[in-house]
GULUMSE-818939 format. One record per atom (N, C-alpha, C): residue number from 1; atom name; x, z, y. Coordinates in steps of 0.02 Angstrom, whole numbers, plus 50000, padded with zeros to 5 digits. Layout:
% GULUMSE-818939
{pt NUM, "CA", {X, Z, Y}}
...
***
This chain:
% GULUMSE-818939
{pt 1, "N", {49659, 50901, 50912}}
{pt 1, "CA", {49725, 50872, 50928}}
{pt 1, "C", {49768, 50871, 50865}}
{pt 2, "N", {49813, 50806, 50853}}
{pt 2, "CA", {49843, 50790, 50805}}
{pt 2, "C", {49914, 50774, 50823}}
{pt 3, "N", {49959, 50833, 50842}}
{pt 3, "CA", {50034, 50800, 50838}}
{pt 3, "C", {50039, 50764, 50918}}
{pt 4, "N", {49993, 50832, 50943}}
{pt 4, "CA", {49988, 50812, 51044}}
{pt 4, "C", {49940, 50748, 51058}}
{pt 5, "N", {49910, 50722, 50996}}
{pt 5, "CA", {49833, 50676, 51012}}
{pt 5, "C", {49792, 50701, 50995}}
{pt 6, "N", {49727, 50641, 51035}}
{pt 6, "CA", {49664, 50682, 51014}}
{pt 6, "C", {49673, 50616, 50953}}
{pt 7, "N", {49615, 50648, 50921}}
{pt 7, "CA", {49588, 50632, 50844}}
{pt 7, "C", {49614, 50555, 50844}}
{pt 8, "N", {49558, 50528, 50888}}
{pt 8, "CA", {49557, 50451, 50906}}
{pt 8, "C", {49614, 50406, 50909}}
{pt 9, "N", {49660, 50443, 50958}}
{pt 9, "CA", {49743, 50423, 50980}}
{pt 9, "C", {49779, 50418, 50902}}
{pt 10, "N", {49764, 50471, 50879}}
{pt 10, "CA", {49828, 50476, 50800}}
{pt 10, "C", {49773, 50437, 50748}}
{pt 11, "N", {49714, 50403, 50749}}
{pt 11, "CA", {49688, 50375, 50712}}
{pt 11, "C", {49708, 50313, 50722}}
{pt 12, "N", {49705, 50275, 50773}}
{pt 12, "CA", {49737, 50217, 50795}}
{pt 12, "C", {49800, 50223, 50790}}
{pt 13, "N", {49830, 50259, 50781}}
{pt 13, "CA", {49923, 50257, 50785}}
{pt 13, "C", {49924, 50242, 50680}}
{pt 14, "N", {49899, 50297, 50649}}
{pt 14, "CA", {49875, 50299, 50578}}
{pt 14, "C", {49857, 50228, 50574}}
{pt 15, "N", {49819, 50185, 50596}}
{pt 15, "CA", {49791, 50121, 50551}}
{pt 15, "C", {49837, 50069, 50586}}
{pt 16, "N", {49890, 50083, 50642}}
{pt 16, "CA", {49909, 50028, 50658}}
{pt 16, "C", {50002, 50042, 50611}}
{pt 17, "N", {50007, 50091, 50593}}
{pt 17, "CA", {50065, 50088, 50558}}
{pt 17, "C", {50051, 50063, 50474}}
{pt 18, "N", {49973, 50084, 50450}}
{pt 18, "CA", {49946, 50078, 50395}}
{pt 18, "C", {49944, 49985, 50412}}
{pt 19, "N", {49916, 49960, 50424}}
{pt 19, "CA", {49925, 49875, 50463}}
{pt 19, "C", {49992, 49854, 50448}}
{pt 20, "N", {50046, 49885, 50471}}
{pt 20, "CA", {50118, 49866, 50478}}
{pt 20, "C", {50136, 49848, 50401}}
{pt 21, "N", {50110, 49911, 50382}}
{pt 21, "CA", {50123, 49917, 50297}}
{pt 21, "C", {50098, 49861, 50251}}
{pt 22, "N", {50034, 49868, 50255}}
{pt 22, "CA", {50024, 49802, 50218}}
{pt 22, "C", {50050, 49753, 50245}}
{pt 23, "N", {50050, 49703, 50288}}
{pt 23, "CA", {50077, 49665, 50317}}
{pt 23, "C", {50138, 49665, 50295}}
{pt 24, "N", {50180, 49694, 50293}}
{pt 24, "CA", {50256, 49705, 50262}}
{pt 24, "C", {50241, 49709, 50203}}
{pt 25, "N", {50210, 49736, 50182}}
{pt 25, "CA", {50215, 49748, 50090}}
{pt 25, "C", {50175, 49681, 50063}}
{pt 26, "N", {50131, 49637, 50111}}
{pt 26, "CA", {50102, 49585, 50083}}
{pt 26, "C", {50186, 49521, 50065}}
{pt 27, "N", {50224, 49546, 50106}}
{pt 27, "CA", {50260, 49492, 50137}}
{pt 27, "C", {50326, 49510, 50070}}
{pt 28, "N", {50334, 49578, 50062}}
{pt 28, "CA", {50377, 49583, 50007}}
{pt 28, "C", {50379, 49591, 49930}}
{pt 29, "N", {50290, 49570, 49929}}
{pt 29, "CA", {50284, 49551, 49899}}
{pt 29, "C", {50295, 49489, 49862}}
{pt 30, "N", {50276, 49438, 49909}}
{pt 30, "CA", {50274, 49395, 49881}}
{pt 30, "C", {50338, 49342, 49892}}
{pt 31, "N", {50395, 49386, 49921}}
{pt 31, "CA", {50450, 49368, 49921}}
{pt 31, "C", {50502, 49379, 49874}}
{pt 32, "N", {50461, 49458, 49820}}
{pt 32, "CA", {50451, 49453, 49743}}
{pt 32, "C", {50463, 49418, 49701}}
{pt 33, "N", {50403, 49352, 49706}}
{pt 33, "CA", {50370, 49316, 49688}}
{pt 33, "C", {50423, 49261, 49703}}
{pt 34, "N", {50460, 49259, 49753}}
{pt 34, "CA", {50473, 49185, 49765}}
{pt 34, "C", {50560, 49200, 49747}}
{pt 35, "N", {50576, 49269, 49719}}
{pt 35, "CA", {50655, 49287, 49689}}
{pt 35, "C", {50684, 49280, 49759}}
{pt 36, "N", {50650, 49312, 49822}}
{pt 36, "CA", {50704, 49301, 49879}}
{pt 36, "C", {50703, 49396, 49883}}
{pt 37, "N", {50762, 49396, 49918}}
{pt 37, "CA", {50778, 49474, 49936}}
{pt 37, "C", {50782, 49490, 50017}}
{pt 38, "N", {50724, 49528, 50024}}
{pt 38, "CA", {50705, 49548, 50098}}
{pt 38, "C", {50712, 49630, 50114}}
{pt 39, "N", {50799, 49642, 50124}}
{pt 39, "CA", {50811, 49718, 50150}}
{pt 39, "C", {50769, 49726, 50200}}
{pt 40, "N", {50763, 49710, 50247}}
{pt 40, "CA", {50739, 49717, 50318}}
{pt 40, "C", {50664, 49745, 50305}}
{pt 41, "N", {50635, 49681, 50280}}
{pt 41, "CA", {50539, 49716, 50263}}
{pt 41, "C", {50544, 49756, 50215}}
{pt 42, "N", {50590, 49757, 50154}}
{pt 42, "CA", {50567, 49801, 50104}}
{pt 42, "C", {50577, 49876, 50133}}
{pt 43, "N", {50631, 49907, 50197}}
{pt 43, "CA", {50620, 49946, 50209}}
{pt 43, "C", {50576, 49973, 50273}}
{pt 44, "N", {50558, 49912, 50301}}
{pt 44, "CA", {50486, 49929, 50346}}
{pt 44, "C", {50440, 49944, 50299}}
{pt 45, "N", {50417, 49903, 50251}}
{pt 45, "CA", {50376, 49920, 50211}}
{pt 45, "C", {50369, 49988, 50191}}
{pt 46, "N", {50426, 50009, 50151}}
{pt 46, "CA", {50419, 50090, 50108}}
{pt 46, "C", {50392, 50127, 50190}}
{pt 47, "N", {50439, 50113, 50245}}
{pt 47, "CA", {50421, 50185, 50301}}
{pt 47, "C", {50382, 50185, 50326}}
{pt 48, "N", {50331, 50149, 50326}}
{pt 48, "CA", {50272, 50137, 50347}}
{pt 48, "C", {50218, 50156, 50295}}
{pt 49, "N", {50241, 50131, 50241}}
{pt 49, "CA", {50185, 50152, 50201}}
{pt 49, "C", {50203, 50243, 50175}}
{pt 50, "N", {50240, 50259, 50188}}
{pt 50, "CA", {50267, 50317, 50147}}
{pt 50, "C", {50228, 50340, 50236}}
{pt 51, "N", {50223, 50348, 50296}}
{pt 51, "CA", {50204, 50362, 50347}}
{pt 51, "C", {50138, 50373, 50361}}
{pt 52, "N", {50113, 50306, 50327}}
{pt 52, "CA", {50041, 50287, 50304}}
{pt 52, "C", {50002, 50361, 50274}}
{pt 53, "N", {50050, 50359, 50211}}
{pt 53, "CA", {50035, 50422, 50175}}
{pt 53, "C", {50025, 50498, 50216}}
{pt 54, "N", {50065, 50509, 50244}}
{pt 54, "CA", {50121, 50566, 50287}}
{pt 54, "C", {50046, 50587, 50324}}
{pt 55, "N", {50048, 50530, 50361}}
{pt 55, "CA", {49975, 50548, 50433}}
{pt 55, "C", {49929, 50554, 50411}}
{pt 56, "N", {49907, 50525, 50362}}
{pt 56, "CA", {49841, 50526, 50324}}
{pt 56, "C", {49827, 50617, 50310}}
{pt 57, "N", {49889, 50647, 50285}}
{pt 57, "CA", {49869, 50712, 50263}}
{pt 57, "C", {49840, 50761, 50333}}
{pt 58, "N", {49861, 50729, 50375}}
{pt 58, "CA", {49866, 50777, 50464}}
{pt 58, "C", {49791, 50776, 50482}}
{pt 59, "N", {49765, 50721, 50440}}
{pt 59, "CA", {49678, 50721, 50491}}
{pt 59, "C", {49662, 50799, 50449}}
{pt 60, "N", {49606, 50839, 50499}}
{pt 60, "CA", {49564, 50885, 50472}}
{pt 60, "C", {49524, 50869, 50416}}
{pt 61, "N", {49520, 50923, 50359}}
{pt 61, "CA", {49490, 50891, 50298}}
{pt 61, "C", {49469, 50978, 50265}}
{pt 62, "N", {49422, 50965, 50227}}
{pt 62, "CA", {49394, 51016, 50200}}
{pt 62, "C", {49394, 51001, 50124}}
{pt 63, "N", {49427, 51038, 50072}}
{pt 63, "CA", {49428, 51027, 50014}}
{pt 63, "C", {49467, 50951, 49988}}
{pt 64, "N", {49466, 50945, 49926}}
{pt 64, "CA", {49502, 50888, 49895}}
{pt 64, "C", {49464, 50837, 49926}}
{pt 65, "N", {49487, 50779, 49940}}
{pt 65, "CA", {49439, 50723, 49951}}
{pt 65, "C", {49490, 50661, 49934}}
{pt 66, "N", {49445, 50603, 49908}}
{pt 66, "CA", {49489, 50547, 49864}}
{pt 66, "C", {49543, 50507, 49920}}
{pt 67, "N", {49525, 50510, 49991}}
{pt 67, "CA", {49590, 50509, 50032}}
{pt 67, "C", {49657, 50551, 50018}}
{pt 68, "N", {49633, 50606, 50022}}
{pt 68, "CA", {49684, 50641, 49980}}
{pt 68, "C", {49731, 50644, 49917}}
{pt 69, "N", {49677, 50626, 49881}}
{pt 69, "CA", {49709, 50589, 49804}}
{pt 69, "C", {49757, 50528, 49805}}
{pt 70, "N", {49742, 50485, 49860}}
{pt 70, "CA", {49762, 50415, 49849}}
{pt 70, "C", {49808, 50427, 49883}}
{pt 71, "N", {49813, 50476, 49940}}
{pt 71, "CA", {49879, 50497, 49990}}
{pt 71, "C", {49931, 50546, 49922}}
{pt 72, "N", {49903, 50572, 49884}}
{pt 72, "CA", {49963, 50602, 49858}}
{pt 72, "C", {49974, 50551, 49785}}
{pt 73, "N", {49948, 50521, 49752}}
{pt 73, "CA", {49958, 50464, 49699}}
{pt 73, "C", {50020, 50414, 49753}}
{pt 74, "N", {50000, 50393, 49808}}
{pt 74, "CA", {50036, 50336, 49834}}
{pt 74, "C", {50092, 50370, 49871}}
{pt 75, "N", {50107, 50456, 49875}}
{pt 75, "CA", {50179, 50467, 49888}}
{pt 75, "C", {50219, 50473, 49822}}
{pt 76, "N", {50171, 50485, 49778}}
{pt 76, "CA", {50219, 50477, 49717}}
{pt 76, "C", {50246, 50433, 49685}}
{pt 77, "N", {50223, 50384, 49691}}
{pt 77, "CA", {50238, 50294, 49676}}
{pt 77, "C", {50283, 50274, 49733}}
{pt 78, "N", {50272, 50318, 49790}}
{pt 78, "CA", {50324, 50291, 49841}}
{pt 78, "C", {50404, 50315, 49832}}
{pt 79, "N", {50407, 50383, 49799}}
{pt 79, "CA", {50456, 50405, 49762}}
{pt 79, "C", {50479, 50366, 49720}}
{pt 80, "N", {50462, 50334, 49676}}
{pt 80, "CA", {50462, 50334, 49615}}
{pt 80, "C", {50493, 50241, 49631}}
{pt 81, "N", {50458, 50203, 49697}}
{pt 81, "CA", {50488, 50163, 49697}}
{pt 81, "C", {50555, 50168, 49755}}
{pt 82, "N", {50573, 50214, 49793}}
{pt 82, "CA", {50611, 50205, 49835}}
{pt 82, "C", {50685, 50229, 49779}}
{pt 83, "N", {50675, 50281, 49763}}
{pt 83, "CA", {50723, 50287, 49687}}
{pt 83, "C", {50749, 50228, 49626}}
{pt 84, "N", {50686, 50176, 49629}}
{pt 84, "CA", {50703, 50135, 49601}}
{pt 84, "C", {50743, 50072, 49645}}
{pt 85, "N", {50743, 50057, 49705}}
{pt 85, "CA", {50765, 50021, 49741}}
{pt 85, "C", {50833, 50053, 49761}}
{pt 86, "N", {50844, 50093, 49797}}
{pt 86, "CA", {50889, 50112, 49803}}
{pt 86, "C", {50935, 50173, 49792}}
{pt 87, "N", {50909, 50216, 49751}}
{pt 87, "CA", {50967, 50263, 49704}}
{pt 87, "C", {50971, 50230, 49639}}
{pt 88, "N", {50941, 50186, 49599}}
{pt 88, "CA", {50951, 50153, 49537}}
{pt 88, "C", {50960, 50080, 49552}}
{pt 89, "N", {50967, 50053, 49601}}
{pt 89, "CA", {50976, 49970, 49630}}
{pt 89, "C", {50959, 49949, 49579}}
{pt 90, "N", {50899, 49958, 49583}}
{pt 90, "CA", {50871, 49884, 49540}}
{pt 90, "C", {50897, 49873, 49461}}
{pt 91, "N", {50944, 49931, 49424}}
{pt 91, "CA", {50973, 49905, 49358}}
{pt 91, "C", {50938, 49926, 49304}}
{pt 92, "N", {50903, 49887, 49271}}
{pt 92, "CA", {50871, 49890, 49197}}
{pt 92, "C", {50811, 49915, 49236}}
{pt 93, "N", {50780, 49952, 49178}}
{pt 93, "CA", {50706, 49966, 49192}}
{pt 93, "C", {50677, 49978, 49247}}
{pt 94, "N", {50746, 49996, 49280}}
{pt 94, "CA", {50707, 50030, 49352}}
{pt 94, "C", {50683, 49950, 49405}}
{pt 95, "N", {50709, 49898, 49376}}
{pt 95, "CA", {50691, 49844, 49407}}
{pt 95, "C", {50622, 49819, 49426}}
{pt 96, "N", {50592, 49839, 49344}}
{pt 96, "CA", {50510, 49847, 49321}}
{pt 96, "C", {50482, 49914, 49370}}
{pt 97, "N", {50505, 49960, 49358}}
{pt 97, "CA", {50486, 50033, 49389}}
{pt 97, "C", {50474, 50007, 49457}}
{pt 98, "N", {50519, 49997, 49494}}
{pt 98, "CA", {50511, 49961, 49568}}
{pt 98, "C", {50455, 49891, 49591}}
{pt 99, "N", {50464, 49837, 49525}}
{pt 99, "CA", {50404, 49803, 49563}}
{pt 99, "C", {50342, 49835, 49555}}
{pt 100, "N", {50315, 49870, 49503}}
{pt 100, "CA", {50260, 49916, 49486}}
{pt 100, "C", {50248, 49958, 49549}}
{pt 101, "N", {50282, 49992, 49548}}
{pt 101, "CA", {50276, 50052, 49596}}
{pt 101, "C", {50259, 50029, 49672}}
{pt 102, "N", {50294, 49988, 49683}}
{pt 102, "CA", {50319, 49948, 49758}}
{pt 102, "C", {50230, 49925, 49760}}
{pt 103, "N", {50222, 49897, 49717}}
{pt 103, "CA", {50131, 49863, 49731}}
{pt 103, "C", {50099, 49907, 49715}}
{pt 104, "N", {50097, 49952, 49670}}
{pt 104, "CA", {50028, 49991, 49666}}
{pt 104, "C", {50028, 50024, 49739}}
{pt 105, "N", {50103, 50063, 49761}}
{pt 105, "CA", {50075, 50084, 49838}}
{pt 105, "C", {50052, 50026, 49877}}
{pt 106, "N", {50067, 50002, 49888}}
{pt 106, "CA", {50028, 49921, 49910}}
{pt 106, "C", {49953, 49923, 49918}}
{pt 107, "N", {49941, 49929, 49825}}
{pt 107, "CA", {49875, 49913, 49830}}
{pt 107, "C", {49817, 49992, 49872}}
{pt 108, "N", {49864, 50045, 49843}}
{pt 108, "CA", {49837, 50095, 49876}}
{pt 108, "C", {49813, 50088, 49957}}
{pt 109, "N", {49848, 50064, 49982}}
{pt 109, "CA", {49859, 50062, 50080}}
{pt 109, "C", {49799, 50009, 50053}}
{pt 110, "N", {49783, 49954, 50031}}
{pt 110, "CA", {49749, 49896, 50024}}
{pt 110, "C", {49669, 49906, 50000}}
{pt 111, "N", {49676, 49972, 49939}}
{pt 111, "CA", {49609, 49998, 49931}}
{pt 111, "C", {49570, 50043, 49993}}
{pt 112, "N", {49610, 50089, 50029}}
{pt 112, "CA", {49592, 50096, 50062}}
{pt 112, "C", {49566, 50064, 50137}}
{pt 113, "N", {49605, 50014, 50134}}
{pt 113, "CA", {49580, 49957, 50188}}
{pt 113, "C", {49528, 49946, 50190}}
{pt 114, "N", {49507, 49919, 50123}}
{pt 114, "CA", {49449, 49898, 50105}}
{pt 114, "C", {49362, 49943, 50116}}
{pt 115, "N", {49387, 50024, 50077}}
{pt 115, "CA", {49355, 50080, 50086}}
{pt 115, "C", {49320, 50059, 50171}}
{pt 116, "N", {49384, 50082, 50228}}
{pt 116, "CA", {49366, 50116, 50306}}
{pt 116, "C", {49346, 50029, 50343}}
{pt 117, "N", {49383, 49967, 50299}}
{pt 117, "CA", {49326, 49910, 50331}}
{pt 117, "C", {49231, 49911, 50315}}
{pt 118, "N", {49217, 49947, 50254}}
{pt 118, "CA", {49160, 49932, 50237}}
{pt 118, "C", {49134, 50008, 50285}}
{pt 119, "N", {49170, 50039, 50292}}
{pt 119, "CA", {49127, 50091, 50319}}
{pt 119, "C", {49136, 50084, 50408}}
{pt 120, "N", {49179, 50062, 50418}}
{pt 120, "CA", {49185, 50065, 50492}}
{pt 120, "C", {49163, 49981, 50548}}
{pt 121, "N", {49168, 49918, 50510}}
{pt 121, "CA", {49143, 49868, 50537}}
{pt 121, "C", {49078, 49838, 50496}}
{pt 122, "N", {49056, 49845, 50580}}
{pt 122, "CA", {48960, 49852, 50556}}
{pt 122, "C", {48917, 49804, 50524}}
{pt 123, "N", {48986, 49743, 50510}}
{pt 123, "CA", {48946, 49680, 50479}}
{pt 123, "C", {48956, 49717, 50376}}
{pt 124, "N", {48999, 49725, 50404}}
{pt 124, "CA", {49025, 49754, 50307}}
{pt 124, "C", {48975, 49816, 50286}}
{pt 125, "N", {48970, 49879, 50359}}
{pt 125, "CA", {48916, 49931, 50317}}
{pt 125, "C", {48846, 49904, 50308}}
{pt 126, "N", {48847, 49842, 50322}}
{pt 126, "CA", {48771, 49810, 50339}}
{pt 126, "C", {48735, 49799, 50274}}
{pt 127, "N", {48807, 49755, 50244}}
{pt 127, "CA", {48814, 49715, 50194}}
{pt 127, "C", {48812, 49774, 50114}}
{pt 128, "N", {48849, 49839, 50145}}
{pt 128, "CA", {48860, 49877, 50065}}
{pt 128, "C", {48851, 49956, 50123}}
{pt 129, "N", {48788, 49993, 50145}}
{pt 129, "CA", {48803, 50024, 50169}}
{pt 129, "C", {48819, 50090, 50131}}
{pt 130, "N", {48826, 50085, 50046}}
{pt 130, "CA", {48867, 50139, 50037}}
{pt 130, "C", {48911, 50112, 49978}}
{pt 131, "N", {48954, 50159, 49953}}
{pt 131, "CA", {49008, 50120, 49910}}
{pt 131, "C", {48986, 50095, 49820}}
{pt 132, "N", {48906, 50109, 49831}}
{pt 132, "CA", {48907, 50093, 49758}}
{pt 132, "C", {48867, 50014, 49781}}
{pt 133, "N", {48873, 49998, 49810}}
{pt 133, "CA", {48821, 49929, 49844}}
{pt 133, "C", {48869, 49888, 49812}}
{pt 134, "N", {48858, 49822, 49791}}
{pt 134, "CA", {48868, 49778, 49759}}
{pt 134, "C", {48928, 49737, 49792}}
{pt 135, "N", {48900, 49705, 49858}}
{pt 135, "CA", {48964, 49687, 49882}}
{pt 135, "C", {49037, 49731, 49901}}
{pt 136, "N", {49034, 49795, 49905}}
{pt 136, "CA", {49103, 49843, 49907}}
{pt 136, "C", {49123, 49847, 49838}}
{pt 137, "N", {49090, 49846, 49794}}
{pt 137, "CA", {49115, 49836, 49705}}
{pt 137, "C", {49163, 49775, 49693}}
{pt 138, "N", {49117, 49711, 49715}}
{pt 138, "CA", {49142, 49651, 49728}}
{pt 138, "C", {49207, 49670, 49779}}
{pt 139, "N", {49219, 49678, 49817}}
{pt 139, "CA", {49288, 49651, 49836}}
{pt 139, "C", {49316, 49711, 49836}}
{pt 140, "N", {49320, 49756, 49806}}
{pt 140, "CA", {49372, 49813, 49756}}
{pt 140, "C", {49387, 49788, 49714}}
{pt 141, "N", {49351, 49747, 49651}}
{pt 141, "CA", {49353, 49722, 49595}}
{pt 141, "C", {49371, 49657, 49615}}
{pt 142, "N", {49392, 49644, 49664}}
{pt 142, "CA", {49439, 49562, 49677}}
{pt 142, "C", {49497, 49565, 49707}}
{pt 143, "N", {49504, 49635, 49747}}
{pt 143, "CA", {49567, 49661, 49750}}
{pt 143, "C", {49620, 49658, 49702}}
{pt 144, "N", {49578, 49705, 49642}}
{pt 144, "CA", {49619, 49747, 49589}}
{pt 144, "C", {49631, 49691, 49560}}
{pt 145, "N", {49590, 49633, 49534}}
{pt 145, "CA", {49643, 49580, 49483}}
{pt 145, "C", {49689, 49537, 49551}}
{pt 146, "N", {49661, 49509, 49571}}
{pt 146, "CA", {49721, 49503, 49616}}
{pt 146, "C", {49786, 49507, 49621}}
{pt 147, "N", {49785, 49595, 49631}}
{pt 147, "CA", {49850, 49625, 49653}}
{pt 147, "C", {49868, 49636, 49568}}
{pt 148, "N", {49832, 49641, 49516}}
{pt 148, "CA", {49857, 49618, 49448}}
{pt 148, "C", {49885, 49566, 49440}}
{pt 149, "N", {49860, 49511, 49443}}
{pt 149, "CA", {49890, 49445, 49448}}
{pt 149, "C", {49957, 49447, 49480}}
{pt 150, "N", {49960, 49472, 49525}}
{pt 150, "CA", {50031, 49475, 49573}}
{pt 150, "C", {50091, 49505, 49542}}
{pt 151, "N", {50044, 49572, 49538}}
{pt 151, "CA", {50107, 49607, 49487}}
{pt 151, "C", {50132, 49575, 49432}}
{pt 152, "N", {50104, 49531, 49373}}
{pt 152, "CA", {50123, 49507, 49337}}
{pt 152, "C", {50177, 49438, 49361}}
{pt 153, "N", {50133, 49426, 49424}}
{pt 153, "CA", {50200, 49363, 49442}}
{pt 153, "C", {50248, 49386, 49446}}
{pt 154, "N", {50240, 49455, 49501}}
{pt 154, "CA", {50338, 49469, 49534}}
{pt 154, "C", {50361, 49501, 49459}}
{pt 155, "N", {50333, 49527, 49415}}
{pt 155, "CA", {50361, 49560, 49363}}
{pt 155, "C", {50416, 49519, 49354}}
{pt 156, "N", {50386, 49450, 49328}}
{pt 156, "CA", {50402, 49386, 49267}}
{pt 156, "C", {50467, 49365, 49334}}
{pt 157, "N", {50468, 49355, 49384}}
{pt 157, "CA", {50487, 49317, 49428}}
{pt 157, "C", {50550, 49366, 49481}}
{pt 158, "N", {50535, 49431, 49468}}
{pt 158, "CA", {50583, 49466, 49524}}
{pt 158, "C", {50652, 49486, 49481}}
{pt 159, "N", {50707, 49454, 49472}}
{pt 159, "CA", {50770, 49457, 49432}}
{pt 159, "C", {50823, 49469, 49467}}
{pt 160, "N", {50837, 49540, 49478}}
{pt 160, "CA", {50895, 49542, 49553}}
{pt 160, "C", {50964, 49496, 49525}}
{pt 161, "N", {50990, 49476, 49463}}
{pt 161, "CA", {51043, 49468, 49465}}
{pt 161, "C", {51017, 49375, 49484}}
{pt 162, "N", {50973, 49368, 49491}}
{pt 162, "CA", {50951, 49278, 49509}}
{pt 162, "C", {50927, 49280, 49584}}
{pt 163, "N", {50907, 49357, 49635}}
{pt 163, "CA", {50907, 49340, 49693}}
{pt 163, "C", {50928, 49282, 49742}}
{pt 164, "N", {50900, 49267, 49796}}
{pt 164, "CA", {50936, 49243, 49836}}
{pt 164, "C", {50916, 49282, 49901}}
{pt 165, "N", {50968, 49269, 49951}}
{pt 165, "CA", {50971, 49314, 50028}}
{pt 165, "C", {50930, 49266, 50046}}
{pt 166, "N", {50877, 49328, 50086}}
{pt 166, "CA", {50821, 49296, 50130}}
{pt 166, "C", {50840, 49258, 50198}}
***
C-alpha cells in the first residue's frame, strides 16, 4: 500500500499525472517556440511534473536505481526552473536558466516514458526486449536531438519582453 493504495492504484494515478505532464510540458513548450505566454499550462506543467517526481520516490525500491537518479536530477531542474520563472521572472539569464531547465525536466518525464513503454507494451518489449537492443537506442537517441533541437528553438525564440498573452 502506497498513500492508502495498492501498488497498482498509485501506479496508475503516478503515470496518469506523469501523462498530464508531458502533455502540458509538450504544449509549453512549444508555446516557447511560438513567443506566446501560457500561465495556466506552465503551472500545470511544473505540478505535475514536480508530482511526477514526488510519487516516483513512494514506489518500494531497494538501493540507488536510475529511476531514482532521474527523480532526483529532474527535482533539481524543477527547482532551478520554478526559481527561474517565478522568483527571478524571467530577467536576464534566468530567462535561459528557465527554458533549459523547464525542458530538460521535460525530457526527463519523456525519457522515462520511453524506458516503461519499451518495457511495459508488448509490441515495444518484442521489438527491444532489453535496453541495449537497437530499437530502444534508436528512439532515446531521437528523443534527445529532438528535444535538442527544441531547446535551441525556444532558446533563440522565447523573449519575455516580445511575449504575447496566450
Amino acid at each position: 500500500m502506497i498513500l492508502g493504495m495498492s501498488i497498482g492504484t498509485f501506479t496508475q494515478l503516478h503515470v496518469a499525472i506523469s501523462l498530464v505532464g508531458i502533455g502540458s510540458g509538450l504544449i509549453v513548450l512549444f508555446g516557447m517556440i511560438g513567443g506566446l505566454r501560457l500561465p495556466a499550462l506552465t503551472a500545470l506543467f511544473l505540478i505535475t511534473t514536480a508530482a511526477t517526481s514526488l510519487t516516483g520516490f513512494l514506489f518500494p525500491f531497494k538501493g540507488m536505481t536510475p529511476g531514482i537518479v532521474i527523480g532526483i536530477l529532474s527535482t533539481i531542474v524543477l527547482l532551478l526552473a520554478i526559481t527561474a520563472r517565478y522568483g527571478a521572472h524571467l530577467r536576464g539569464a534566468w530567462r535561459g536558466t528557465w527554458v533549459i531547465s523547464a525542458i530538460l525536466a521535460l525530457y526527463f518525464n519523456f525519457f522515462v516514458l520511453i524506458v516503461q513503454s519499451f518495457e511495459k507494451v508488448p509490441a515495444l518489449r518484442r521489438l527491444a526486449p532489453s535496453q541495449s537492443a537497437m530499437p530502444f537506442k534508436l528512439a532515446q537517441l531521437v528523443a534527445l536531438a529532438a528535444f535538442i533541437v527544441l531547446t535551441v528553438l525556444a532558446m533563440r525564440k522565447f523573449r519575455p519582453a516580445n511575449l504575447r498573452p496566450a
